[in-house]
BALOBA-1460 file (C-alpha; in Angstrom, 3 decimals):
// residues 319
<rec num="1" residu="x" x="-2.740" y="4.681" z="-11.881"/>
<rec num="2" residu="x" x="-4.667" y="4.298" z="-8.913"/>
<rec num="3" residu="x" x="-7.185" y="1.913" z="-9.837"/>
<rec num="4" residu="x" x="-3.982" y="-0.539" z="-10.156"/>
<rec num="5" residu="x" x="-3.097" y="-0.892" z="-6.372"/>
<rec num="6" residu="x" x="-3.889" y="-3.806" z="-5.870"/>
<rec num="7" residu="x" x="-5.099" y="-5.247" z="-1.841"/>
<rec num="8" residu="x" x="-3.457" y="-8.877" z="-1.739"/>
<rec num="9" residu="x" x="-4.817" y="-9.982" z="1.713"/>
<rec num="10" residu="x" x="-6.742" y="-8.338" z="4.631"/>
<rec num="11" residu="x" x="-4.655" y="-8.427" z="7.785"/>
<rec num="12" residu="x" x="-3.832" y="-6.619" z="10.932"/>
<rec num="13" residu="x" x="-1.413" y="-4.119" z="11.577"/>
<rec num="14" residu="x" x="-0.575" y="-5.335" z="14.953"/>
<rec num="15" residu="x" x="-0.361" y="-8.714" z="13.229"/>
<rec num="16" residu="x" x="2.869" y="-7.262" z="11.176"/>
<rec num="17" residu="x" x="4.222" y="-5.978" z="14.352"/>
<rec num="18" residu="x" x="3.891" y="-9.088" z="16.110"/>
<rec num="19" residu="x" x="5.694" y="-10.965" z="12.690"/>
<rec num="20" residu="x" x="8.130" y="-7.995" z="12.960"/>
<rec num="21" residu="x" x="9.462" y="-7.734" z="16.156"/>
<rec num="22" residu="x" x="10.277" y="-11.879" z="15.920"/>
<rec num="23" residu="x" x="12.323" y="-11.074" z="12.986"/>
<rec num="24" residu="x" x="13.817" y="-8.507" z="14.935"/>
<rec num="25" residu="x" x="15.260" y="-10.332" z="17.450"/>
<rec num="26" residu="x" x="16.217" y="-13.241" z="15.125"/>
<rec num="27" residu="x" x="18.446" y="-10.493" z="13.749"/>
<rec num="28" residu="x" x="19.877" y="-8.554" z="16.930"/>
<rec num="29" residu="x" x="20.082" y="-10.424" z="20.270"/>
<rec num="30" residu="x" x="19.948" y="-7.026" z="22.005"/>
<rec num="31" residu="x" x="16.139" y="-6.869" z="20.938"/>
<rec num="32" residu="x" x="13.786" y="-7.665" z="24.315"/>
<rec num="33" residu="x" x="10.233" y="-6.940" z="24.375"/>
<rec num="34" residu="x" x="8.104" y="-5.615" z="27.162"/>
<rec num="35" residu="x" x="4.175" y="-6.059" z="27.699"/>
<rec num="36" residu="x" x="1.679" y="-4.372" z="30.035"/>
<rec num="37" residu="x" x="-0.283" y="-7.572" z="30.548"/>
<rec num="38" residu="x" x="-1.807" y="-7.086" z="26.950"/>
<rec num="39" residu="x" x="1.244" y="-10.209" z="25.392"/>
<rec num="40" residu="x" x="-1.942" y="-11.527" z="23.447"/>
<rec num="41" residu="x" x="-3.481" y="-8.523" z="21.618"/>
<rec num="42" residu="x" x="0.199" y="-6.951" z="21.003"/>
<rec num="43" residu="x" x="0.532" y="-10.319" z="19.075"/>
<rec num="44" residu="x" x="3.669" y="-11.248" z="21.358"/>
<rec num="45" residu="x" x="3.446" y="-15.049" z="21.826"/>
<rec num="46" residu="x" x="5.816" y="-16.642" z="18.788"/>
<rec num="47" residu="x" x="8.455" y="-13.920" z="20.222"/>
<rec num="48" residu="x" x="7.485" y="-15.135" z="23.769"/>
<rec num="49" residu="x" x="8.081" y="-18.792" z="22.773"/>
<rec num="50" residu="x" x="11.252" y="-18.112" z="20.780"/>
<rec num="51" residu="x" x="13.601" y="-15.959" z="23.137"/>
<rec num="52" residu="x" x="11.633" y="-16.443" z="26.628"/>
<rec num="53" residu="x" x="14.377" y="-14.859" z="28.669"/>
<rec num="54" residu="x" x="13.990" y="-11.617" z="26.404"/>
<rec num="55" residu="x" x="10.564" y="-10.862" z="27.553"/>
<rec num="56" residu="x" x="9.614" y="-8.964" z="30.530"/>
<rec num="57" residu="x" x="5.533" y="-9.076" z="31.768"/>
<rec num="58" residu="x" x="5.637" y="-5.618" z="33.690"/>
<rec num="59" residu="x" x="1.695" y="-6.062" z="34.439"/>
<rec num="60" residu="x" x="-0.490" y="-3.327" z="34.203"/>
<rec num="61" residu="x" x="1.732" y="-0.653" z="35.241"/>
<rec num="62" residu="x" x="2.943" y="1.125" z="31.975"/>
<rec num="63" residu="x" x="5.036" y="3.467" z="33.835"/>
<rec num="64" residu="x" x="7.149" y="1.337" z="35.504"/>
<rec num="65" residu="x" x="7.221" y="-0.422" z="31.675"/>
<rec num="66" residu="x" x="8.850" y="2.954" z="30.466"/>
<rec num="67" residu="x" x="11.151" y="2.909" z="33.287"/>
<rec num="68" residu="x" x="12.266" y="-0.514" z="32.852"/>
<rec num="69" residu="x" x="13.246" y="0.116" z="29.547"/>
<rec num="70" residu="x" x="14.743" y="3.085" z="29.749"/>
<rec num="71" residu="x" x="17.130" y="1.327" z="32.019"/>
<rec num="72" residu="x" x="17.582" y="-1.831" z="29.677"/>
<rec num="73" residu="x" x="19.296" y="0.656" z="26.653"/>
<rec num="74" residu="x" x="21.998" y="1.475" z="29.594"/>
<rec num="75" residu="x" x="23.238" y="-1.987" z="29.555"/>
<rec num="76" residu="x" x="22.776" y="-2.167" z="24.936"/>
<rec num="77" residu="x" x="19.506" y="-3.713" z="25.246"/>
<rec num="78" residu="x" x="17.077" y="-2.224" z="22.463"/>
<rec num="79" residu="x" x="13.503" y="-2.280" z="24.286"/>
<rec num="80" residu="x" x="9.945" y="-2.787" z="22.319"/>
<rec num="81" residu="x" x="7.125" y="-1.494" z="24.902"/>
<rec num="82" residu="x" x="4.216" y="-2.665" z="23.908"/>
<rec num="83" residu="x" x="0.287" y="-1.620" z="25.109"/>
<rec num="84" residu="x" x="-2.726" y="0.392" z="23.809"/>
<rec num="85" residu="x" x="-1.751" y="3.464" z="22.077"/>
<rec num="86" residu="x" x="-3.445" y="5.413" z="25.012"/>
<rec num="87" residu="x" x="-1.887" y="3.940" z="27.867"/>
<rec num="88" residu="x" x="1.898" y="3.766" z="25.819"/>
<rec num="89" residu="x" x="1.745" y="8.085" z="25.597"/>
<rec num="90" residu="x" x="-1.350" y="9.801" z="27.560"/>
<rec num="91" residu="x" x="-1.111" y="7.326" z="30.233"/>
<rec num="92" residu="x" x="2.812" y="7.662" z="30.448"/>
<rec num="93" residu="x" x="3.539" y="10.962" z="29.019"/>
<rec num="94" residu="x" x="6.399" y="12.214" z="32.064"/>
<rec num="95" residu="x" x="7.477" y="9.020" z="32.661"/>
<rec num="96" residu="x" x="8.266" y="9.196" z="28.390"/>
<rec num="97" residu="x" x="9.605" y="12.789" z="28.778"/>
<rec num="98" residu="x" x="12.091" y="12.192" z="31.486"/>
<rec num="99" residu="x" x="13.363" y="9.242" z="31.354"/>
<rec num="100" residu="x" x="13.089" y="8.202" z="27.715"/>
<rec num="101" residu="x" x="13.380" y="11.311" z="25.299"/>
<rec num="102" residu="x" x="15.248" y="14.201" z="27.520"/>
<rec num="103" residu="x" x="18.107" y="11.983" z="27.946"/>
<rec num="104" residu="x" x="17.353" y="10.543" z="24.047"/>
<rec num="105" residu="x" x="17.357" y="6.679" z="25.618"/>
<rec num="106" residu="x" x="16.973" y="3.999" z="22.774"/>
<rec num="107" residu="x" x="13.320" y="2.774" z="23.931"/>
<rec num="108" residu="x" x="10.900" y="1.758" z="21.122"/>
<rec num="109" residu="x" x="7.711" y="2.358" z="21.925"/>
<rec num="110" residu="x" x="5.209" y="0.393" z="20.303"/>
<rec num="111" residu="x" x="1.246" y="1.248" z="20.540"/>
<rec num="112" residu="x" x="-1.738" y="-0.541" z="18.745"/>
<rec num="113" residu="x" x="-5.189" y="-0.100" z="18.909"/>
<rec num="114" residu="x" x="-5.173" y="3.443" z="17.717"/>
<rec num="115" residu="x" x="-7.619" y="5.777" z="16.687"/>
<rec num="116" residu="x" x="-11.706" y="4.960" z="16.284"/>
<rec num="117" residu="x" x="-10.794" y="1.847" z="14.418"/>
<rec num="118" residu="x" x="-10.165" y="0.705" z="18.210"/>
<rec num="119" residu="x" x="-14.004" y="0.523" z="18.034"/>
<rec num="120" residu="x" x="-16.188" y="-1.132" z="20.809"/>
<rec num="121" residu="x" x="-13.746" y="-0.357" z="23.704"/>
<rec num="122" residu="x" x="-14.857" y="3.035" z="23.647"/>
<rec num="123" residu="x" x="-13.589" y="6.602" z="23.801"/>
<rec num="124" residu="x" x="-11.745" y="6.325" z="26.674"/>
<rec num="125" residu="x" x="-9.326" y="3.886" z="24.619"/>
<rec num="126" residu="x" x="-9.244" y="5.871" z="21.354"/>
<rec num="127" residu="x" x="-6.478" y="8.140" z="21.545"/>
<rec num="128" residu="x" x="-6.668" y="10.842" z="19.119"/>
<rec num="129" residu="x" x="-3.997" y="12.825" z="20.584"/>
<rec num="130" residu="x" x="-1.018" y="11.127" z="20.547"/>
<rec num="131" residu="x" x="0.887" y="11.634" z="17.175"/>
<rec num="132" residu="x" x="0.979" y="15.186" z="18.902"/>
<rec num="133" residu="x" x="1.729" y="13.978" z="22.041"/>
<rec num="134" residu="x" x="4.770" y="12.705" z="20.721"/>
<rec num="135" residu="x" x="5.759" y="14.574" z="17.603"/>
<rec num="136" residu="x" x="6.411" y="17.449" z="19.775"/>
<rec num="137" residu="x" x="9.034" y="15.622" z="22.663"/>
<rec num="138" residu="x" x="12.160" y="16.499" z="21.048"/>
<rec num="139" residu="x" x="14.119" y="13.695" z="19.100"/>
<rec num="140" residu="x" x="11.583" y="11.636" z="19.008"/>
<rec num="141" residu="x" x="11.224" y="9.868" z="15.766"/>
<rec num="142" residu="x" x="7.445" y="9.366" z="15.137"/>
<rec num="143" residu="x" x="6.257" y="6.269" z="12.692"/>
<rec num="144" residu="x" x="2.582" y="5.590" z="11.368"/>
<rec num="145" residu="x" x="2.568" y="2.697" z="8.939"/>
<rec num="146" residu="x" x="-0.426" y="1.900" z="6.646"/>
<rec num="147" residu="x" x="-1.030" y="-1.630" z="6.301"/>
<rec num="148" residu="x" x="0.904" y="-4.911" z="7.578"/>
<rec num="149" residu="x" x="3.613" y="-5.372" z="5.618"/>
<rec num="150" residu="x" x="5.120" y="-2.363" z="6.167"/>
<rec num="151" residu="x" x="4.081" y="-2.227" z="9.688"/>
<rec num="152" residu="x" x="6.405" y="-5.578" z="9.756"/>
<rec num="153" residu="x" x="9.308" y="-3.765" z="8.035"/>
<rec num="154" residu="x" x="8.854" y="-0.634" z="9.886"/>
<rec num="155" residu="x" x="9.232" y="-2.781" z="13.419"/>
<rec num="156" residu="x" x="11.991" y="-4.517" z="11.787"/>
<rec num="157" residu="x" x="13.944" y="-1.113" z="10.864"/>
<rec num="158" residu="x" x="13.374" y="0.715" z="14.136"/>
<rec num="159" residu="x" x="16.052" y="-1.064" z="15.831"/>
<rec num="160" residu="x" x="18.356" y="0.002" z="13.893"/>
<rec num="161" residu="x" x="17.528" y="3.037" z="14.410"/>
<rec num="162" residu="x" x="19.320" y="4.821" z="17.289"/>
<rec num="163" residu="x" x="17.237" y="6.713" z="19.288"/>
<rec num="164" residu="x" x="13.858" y="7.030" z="21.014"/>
<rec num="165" residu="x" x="10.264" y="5.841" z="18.520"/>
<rec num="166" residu="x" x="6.962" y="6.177" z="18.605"/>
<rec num="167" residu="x" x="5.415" y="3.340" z="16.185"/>
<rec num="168" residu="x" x="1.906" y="4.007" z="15.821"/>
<rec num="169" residu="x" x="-0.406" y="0.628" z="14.159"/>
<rec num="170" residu="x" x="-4.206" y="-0.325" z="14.955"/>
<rec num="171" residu="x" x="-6.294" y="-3.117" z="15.799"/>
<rec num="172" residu="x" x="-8.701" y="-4.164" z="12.814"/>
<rec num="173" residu="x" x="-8.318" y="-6.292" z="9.323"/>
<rec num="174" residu="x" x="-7.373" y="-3.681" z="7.088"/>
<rec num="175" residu="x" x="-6.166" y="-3.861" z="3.276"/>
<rec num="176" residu="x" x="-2.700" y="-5.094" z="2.990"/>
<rec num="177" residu="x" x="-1.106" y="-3.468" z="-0.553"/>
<rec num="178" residu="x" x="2.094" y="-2.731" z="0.177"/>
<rec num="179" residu="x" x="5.075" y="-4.868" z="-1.184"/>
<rec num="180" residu="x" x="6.157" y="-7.591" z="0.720"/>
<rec num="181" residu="x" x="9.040" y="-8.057" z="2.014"/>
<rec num="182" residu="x" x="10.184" y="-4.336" z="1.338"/>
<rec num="183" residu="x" x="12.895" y="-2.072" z="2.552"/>
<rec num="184" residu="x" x="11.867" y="0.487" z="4.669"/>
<rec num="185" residu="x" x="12.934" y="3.997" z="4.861"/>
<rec num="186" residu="x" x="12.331" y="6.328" z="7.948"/>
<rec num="187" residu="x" x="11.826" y="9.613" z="6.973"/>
<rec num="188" residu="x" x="11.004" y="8.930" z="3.529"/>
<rec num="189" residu="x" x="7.394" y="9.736" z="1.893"/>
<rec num="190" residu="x" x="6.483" y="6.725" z="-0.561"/>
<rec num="191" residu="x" x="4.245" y="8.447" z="-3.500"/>
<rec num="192" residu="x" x="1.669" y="6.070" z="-4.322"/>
<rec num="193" residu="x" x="-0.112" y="7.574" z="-7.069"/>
<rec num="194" residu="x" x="1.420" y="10.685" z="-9.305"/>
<rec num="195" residu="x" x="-1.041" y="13.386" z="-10.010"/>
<rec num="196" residu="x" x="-1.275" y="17.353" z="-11.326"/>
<rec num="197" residu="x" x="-4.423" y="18.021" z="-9.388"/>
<rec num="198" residu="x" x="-4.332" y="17.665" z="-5.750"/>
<rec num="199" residu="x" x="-2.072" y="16.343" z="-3.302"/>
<rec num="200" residu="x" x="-3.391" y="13.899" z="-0.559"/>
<rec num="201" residu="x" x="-1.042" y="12.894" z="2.197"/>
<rec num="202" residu="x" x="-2.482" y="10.400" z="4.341"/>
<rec num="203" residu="x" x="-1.136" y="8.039" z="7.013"/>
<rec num="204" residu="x" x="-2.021" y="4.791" z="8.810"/>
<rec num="205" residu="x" x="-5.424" y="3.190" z="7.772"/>
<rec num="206" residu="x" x="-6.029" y="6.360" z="6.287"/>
<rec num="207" residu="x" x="-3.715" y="5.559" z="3.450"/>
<rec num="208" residu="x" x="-6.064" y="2.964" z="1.627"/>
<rec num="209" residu="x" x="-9.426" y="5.676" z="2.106"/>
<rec num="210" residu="x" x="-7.256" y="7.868" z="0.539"/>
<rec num="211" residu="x" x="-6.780" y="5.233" z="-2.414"/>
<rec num="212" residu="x" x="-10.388" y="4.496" z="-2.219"/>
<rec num="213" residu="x" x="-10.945" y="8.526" z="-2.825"/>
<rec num="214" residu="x" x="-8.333" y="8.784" z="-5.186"/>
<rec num="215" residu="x" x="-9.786" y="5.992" z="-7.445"/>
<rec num="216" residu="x" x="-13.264" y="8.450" z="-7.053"/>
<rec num="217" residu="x" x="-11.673" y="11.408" z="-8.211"/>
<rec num="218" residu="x" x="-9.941" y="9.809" z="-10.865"/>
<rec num="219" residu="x" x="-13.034" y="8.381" z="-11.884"/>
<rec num="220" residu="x" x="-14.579" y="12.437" z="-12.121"/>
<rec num="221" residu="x" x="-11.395" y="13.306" z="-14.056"/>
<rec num="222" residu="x" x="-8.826" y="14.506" z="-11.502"/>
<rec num="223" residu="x" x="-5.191" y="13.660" z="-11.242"/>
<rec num="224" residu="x" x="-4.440" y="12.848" z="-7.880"/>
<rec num="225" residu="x" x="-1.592" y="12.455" z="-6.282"/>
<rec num="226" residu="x" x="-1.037" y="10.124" z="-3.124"/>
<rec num="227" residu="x" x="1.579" y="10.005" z="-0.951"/>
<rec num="228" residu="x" x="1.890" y="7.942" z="2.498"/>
<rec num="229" residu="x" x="3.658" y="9.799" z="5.366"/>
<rec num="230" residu="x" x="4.265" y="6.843" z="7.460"/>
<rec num="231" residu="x" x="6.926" y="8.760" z="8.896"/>
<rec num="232" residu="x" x="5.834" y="11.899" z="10.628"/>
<rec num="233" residu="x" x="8.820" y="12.456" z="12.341"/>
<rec num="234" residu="x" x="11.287" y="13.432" z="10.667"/>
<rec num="235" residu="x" x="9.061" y="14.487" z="7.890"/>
<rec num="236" residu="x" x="10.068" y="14.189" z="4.438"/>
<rec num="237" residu="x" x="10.083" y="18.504" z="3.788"/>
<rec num="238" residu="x" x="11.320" y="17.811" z="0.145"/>
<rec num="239" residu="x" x="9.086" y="15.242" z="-0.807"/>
<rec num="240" residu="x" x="5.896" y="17.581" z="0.548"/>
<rec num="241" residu="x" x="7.230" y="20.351" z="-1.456"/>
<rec num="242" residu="x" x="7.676" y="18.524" z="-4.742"/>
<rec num="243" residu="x" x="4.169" y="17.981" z="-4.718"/>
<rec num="244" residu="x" x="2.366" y="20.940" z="-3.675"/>
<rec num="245" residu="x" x="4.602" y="22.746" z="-5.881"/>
<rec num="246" residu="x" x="3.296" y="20.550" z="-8.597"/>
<rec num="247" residu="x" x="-0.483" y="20.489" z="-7.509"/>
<rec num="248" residu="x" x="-0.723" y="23.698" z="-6.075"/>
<rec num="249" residu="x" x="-3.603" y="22.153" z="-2.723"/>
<rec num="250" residu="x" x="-3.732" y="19.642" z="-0.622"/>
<rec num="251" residu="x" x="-5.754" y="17.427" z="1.640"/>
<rec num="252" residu="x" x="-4.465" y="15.705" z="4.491"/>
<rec num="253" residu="x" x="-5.755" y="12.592" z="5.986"/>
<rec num="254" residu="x" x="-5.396" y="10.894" z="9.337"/>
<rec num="255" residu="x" x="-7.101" y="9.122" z="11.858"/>
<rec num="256" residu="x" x="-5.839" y="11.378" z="14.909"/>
<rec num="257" residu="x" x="-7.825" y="15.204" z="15.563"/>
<rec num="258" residu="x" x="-6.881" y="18.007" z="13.233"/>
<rec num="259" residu="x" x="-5.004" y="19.383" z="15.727"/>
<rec num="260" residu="x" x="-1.810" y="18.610" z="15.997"/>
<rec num="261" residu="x" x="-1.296" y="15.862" z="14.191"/>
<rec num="262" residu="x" x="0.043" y="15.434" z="10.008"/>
<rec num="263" residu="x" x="-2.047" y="18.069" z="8.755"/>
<rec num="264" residu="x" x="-0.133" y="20.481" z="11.069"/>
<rec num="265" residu="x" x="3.085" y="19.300" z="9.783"/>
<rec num="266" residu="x" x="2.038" y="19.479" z="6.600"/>
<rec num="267" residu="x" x="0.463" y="22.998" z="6.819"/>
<rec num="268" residu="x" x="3.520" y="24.209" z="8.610"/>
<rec num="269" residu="x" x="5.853" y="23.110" z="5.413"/>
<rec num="270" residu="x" x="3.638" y="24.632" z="3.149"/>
<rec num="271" residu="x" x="3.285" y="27.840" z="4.942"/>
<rec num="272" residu="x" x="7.227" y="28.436" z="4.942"/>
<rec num="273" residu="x" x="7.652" y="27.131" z="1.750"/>
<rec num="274" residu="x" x="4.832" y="27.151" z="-0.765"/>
<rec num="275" residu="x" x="1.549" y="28.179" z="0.976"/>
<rec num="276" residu="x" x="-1.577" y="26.580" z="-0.390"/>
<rec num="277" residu="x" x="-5.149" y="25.766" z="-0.105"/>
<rec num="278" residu="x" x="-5.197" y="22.747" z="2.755"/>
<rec num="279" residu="x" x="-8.315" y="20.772" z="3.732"/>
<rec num="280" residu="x" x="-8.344" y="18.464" z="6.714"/>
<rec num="281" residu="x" x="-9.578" y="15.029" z="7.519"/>
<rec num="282" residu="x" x="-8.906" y="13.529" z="10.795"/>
<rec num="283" residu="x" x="-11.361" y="14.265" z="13.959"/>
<rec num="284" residu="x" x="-12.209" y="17.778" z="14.745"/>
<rec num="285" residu="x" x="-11.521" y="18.428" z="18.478"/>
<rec num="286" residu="x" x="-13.798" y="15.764" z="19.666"/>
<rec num="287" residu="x" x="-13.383" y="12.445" z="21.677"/>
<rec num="288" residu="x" x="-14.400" y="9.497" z="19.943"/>
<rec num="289" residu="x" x="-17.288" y="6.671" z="21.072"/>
<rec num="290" residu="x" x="-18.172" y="3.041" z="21.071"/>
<rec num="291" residu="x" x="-19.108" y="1.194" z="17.886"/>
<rec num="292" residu="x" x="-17.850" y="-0.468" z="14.890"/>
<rec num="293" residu="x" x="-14.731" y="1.045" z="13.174"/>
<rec num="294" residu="x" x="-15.944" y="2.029" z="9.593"/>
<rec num="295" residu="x" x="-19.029" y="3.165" z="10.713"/>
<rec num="296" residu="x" x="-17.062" y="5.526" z="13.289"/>
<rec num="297" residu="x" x="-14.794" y="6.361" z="10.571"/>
<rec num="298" residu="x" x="-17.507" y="7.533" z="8.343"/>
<rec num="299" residu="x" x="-19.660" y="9.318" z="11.410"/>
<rec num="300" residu="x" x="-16.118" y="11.276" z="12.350"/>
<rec num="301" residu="x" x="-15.907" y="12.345" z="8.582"/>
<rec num="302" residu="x" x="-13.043" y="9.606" z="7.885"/>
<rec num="303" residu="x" x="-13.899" y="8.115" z="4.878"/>
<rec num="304" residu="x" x="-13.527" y="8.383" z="0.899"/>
<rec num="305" residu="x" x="-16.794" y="10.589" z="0.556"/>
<rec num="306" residu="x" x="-14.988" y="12.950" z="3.087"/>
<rec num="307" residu="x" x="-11.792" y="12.931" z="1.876"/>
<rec num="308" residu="x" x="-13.472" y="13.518" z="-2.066"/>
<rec num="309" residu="x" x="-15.214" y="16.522" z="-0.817"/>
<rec num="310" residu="x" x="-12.326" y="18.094" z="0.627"/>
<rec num="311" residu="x" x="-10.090" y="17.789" z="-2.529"/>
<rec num="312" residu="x" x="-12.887" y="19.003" z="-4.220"/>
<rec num="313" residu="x" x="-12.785" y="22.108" z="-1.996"/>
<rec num="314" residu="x" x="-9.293" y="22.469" z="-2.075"/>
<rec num="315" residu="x" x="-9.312" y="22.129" z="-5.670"/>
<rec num="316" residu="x" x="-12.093" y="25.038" z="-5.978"/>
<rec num="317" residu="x" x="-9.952" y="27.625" z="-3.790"/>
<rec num="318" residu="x" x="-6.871" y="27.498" z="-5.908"/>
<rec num="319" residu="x" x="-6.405" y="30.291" z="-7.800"/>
């Protein structure tokens, strides 16, 4: 049940990253890492210290970053670019477009700090727009993990991956609850909780709210069933279906805007397959502000309370 997830430790997504990438290149020597003068807060330094001459400081010039690295694959290198999730896609969208995904170039490009849970630095650094961004360049493969140990395996299993990825983590604490050390799968949906009621599918921090909400509705005598999309890209269709099949609604939860991001590829399986009653948490066509990141999540309408009331509606408009 849900109640029995357990959080073993409180730790940073970037953190995992950081722990992932070293293992990484401990595996592969074709692993290199690239920084836009931010080696500190993309937790880069035990990689730094362990293969120096596989580290390249571009400075603050993220599109030259891109371009770097896009040349590096030609000669079997595998490169990790590394910055703010705003300045690793809105800042560098064309310079992604041509030179990384039209000619499908093995860069993996790795942004933290995203979303409101950014918090102080403002709107200006909280992309909300970028799981669109790059969900929609074609072959890109599109990763949002939920806590730090898979954010660890997830860096770990990117590179050997072939092919361009967007790995989306944040900057906070958060609730660590996944297993350690654990295998993971791109492209597969890991159910969490197994319900009849509703369906929540949730990514990134969003993942333990949605626990936090499920353990609520549980608590009011719903079945609720929980499933982490930490891969958006390629999404796992069958896995989606299963469950609305089963539950018949859904609520989908994310800390990007409603448009464009998981509830859109959620809503677009359901409509060709099994349309439903969808409600939507994320941010709703707005930019976001300066302050601290629950109390943004829960002024945006991104916390348990929200994502309760929505299965509650979705739950009312079956039929």
């Amino acid at each position: 049940m849900v109640k029995d997830i357990q959080v073993l430790n409180e730790k940073e997504t970037r953190a995992g990253f950081g722990e992932g990438i070293l293992e990484a290149g401990r595996k592969n020597p074709n692993v290199v890492a690239l920084t836009a003068d931010l080696l500190g807060s993309m937790k880069l330094n035990a990689f730094i210290k362990e293969f120096p001459d596989r580290f390249v400081q571009c400075g603050i010039a993220e599109a030259n970053m891109i371009g770097i690295a896009a040349g590096l694959t030609i000669g079997g290198k595998i490169p990790y670019t590394t910055t703010f999730a705003n300045f690793s896609t809105g800042r560098v969208y064309d310079q992604i477009r041509q030179s990384v995904a039209y000619s499908g170039k093995n860069v993996k490009i790795c942004a933290s700090h995203a979303g409101l849970t950014l918090g102080e630095d403002g709107a200006t650094h909280q992309i909300l727009e970028d799981i669109g961004l790059m969900k929609m360049l074609p072959g890109m493969t599109v990763i949002v993990p939920c806590d730090f140990n898979q954010t660890k395996a997830a860096t770990m299993a990117i590179a050997d991956h072939e092919g361009p990825v967007y790995l989306r983590f944040g900057r906070p604490k958060w609730p660590n609850f996944t297993p350690e050390n654990q295998k993971f799968e791109i492209g597969k949906a890991q159910v969490l909780n197994e319900g009849n009621d509703i369906s929540i599918f949730a990514c990134g921090h969003l993942v333990w709210i949605a626990i936090e909400a499920g353990r609520i509705l549980e608590e009011k005598g719903y079945s609720v069933e929980i499933i982490n999309i930490h891969t958006i890209k390629p999404l796992d269709e069958a896995a989606v279906i299963r469950s609305i099949t089963k539950t018949g609604c859904a609520v989908t939860a994310e800390e990007h805007n409603v448009l464009g991001g998981l509830g859109d590829s959620i809503a677009q399986v359901a409509s060709r397959n099994h349309p439903i009653p969808i409600e939507y948490v994320g941010t709703n066509d707005t930019f976001g502000e300066s302050g601290k990141p629950l109390e943004l999540l829960t002024k945006y309408g991104l916390d348990a309370a929200h994502i309760v009331a929505a299965a509650e509606k979705a739950m009312s408009r079956k039929k």
